[in-house]
ZATOR-723887 format. One record per residue (C-alpha): residue in one letter; x, y, z. Coordinates in steps of 0.25 Angstrom, whole numbers, plus 5000, padded with zeros to 4 digits. Layout:
BEGIN
AXYZ ...
***
This chain:
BEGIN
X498349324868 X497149224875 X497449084870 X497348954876 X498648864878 X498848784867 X498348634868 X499648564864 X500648644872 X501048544886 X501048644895 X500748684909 X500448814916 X501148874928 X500148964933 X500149074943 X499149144951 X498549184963 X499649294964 X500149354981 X500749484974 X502149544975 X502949454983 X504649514986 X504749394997 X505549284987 X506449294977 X505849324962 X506449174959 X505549124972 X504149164970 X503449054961 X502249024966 X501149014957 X500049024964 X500049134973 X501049184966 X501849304972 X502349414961 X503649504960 X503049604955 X501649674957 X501449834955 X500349914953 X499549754955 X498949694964 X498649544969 X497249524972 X496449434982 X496349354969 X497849324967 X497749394954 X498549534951 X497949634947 X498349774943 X498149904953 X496949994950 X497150124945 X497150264952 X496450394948 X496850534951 X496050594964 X496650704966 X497950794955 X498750894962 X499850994955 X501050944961 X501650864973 X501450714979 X500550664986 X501350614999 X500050575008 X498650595007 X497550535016 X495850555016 X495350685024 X493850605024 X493450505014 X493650575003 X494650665003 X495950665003 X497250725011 X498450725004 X499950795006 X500750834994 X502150874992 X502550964982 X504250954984 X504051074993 X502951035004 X501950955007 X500551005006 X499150955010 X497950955003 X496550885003 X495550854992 X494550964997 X495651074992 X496551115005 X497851095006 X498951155015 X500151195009 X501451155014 X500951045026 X502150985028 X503650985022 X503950905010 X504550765012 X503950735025 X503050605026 X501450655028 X500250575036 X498950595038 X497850565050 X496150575050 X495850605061 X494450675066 X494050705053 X495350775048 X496450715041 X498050755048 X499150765039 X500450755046 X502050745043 X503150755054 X503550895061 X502250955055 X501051005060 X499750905058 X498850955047 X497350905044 X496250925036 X494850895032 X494850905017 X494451045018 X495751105023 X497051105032 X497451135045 X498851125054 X498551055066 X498851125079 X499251015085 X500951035090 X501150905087 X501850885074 X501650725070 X502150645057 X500950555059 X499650525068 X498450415069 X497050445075 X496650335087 X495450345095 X495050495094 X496650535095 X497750585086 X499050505089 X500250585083 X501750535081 X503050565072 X503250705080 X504750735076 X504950775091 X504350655096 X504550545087 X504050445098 X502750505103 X501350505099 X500450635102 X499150595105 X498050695104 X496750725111 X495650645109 X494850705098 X493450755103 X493150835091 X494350925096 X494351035086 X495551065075 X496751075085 X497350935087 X497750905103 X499050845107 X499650875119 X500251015116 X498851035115 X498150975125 X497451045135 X496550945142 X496850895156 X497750775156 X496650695163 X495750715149 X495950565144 X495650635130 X496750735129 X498150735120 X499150665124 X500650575118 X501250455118 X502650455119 X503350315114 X504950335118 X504950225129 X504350135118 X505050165104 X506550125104 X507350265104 X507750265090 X506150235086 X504950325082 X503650315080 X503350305063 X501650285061 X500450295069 X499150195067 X497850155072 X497750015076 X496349965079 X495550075084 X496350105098 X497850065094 X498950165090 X500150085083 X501250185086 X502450145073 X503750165074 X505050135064 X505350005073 X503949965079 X502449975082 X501750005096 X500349995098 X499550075109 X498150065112 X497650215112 X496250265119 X495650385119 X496050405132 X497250455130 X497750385144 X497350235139 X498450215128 X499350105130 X500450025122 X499849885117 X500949765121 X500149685112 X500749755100 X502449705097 X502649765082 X504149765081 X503949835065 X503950005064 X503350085053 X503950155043 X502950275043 X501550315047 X500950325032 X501650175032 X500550125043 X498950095036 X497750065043 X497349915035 X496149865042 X496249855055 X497849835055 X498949925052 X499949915041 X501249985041 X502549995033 X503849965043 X505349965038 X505249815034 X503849815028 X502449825029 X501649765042 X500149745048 X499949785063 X498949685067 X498349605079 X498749465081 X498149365072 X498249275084 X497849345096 X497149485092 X497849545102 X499249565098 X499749685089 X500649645080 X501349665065 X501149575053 X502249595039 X501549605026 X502649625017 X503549515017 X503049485002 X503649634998 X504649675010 X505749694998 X504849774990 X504449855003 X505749875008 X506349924996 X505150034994 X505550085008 X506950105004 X506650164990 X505450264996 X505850395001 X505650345015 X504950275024 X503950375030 X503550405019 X502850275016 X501350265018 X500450155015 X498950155012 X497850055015 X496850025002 X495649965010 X494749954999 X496049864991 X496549825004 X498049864999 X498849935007 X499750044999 X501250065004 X501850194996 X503350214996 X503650354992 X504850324982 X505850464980 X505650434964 X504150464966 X503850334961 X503250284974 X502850144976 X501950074984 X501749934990 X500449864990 X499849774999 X498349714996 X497749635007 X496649535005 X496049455018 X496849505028 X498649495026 X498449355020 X498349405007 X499249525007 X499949544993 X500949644990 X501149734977 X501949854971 X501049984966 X501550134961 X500350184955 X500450324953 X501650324961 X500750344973 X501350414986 X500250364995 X499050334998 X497650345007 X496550265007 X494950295012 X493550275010 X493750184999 X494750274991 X496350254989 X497150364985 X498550374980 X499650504980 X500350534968 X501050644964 X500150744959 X498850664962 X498150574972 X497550434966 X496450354969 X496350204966 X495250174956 X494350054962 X494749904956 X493449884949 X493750004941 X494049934929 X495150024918 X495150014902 X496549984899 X496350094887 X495950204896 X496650334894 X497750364904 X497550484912 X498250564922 X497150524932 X497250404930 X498550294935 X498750154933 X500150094934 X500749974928 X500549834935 X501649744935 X501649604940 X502949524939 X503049374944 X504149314951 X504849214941 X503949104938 X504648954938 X503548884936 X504048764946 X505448724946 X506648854944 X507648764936 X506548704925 X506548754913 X505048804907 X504548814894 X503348914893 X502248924884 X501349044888 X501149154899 X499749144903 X499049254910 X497849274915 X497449424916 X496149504919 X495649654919 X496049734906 X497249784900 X498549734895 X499649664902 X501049634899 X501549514903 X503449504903 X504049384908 X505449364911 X506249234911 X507049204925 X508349264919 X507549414919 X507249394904 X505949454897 X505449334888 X504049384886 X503149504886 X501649504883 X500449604884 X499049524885 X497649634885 X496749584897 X495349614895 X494249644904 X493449504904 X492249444913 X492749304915 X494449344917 X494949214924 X495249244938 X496149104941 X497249044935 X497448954928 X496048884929 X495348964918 X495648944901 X496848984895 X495849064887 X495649144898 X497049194898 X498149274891 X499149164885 X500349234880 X501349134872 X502749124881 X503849004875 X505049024883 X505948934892 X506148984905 X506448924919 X505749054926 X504749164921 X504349304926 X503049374922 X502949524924 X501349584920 X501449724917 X500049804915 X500149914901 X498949984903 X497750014912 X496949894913 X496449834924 X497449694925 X497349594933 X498349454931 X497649354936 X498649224934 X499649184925 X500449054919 X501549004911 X501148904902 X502348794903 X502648674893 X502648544898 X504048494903 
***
């Protein structure tokens, strides 16, 4: 119901706005902050620039298949797609034009992918490369047999060989050299041709126990070489003779796999054992290469995921530049894969964490505009945020749009040993749809539950609590308490956003 808080009623409003998104640093007792208040809970949500939540947009099928999952998938141009599915026996490639090729690689192995010179590479450890351009398949030629590679400066720079797990084959420069890939088994050119194949062997600088996990490109001319305890950086030329370690680089943090590294900007983000980190240059000098943490506000939720996943290199993450979120997807053995979310606004200053598994997505690419999502059975692609949903709609198989829930952290209102006399939950909501709205006493115990219908209006309040009450959802809530907890569960399709919320209080 709307009403306006009765006039003969002493009371006061503890409000809270503003919201920073999930937040597993504190303890759930520890965490009232009003404004820019952290949540304990936030799935399929979001926490805009705004500081409101709002609910994920929902995906719509791009592309059914018979059976299998989607394990990886990547754009061959900008259009098209690349994906590899597993079918319990294999793992088989096929494109959006119609090729496939039966039986790439063996099942359970992790699969990357490459552009490079108009072709996309899919690889996997102990197999032979294989690339495409839409239109069809072919086994590279190449006797290298890499887990993963990187394009830099006209090269192909190829590692996790299971022979030589500390060395990176390098190829030759690409002069619009034809289909056959050359590496050093290949080369024929002189040794003085500054453009031919060549390695990089890494055993004097990895520890004896170590290996190289991911490849990325940072900047246009450095390769950050990963490994499970570390992160070297080389400057890399075209002349083949000009590469060189770059001392201005000391990251003491490894990756956990090369789909964990993404391209973000300029900088590189990658997933390590302990959580999720930005290779960057020094704020202060420009010059110096070093690492920054991101997940402090999450590492409980991170590390847990990494535990329950079927293993580490099978995580991959996935930059949305158009959102700016970066998608972390843990593969679970349930097949009810999870993801983390990171949404970046003005830089890592407003970084805020959530939760998502809609469509219980494997992975996910990103190009041109267009995010896709693995499923089993069918790749997804995010619907634009101005695409608005009628909560009535029909459900259809090509359509998917998973609950949002949002749960506080225990709400004092001030002082932990006062006891409160509440008078009414306030919300202020936006968008269309209906909401439920729990709340839990500090003992755990459910003492309300309430649905509210949001409609789609022109003049929704966007701050708290400035505008009237009769502006907002007022649901009647007499209880005496000392703490409160408030979980906001979506029940149909609509398009939610929670823009603040309060407890209205009696007067002491």
């Amino acid at each position: 119901m709307k009403t306006k808080s009765p006039s003969l009623i002493s009371s006061r409003l503890s409000a809270y706005y503003a919201f920073k998104g999930l937040d597993r640093s504190r303890p759930l007792i520890g965490m009232d902050d009003g404004e820019k208040q952290p949540l304990f809970t936030m799935n399929n949500a979001h926490s805009h620039w705004t500081g409101t939540v709002k609910r994920d947009v929902a995906l719509m099928v791009r592309h059914k298949f018979d059976e299998g999952e989607i394990v990886h998938q990547d754009f061959f141009d900008r259009t098209g797609l690349g994906f590899a599915v597993q079918d319990g026996k294999s793992i088989s490639l096929y494109s959006e034009r119609g090729a496939n090729f039966p039986d790439a690689f063996q099942q359970d192995v992790p699969v990357t992918s490459m552009s490079f010179a108009n072709k996309l590479y899919f690889m996997s450890p102990n197999f032979p490369m294989i690339k495409t351009d839409g239109s069809s398949f072919q086994k590279s030629t190449a006797s290298i047999r890499p887990g993963f590679a990187v394009g830099i400066q006209g090269r192909i720079y190829a590692a996790g060989q299971l022979n030589n797990p500390k060395e990176i084959a390098i190829s030759r420069l690409f002069e619009n050299f034809p289909d056959d890939e050359i590496f050093i088994a290949e080369e024929t050119r002189a040794s003085s041709d500054v453009a031919r194949a060549d390695f990089l062997d890494l055993t004097n600088v990895l520890g004896s126990a170590d290996e190289i996990t991911g490849l990325a490109r940072f900047e246009s001319n450095r390769l950050a070489i990963f490994t499970n305890d570390q992160t070297v950086v080389y400057k890399v030329d075209p002349d083949y003779t000009q590469k060189e370690i770059d001392n201005r680089a000391n990251i003491q943090l490894g990756a956990i796999s090369h789909n964990a590294i993404a391209q973000v900007g300029s900088d590189v983000i990658f997933c390590s054992r302990h959580g999720v980190h930005s290779l960057i240059r020094s704020a202060e000098n420009g010059l110096t290469i070093d690492s920054r943490t991101l997940s402090y506000e999450v590492e409980t939720i991170y590390k847990q995921l990494l535990k329950d996943c079927i293993g580490p290199r099978f995580v991959n993450a996935t930059y949305d530049q158009d959102l700016g979120r970066l998608h972390i997807f843990f593969p679970m053995k349930s097949g009810l894969h999870k993801q983390l979310v990171a949404e970046f606004r003005r830089g890592y200053e407003s970084l805020t964490w959530a939760t998502a598994d809609c469509g219980a997505s494997r992975c996910g690419s990103f190009l041109a505009g267009n995010m896709t999502f693995g499923t089993r059975g069918a790749i997804y692609s995010r619907l634009d945020e101005t695409v608005e949903i009628n909560p009535i709609d029909d459900i259809t198989d090509d359509f998917i749009r998973p609950q949002m829930t949002v749960e506080t952290p225990i709400l004092w209102h001030g002082s932990i040993d006062e006891q409160k006399e509440a008078v009414a939950l306030i919300v202020q909501a936006a968008g269309a749809g209906r909401l439920r709205v729990t709340a839990f006493d500090e003992q755990g115990n459910e003492v309300l539950v309430e649905e509210i219908s949001v409609e789609l209006r022109d003049d929704n309040p966007e701050k708290f609590p400035q505008d009237s009450l009769d502006l907002q959802f007022r649901i009647p809530f007499q209880l005496r308490y000392r703490g409160v907890q408030l979980k906001f569960e979506s029940i149909d399709l609509g398009s939610l956003e929670i823009l603040g919320f309060a407890i209205e209080l009696k007067k002491a």
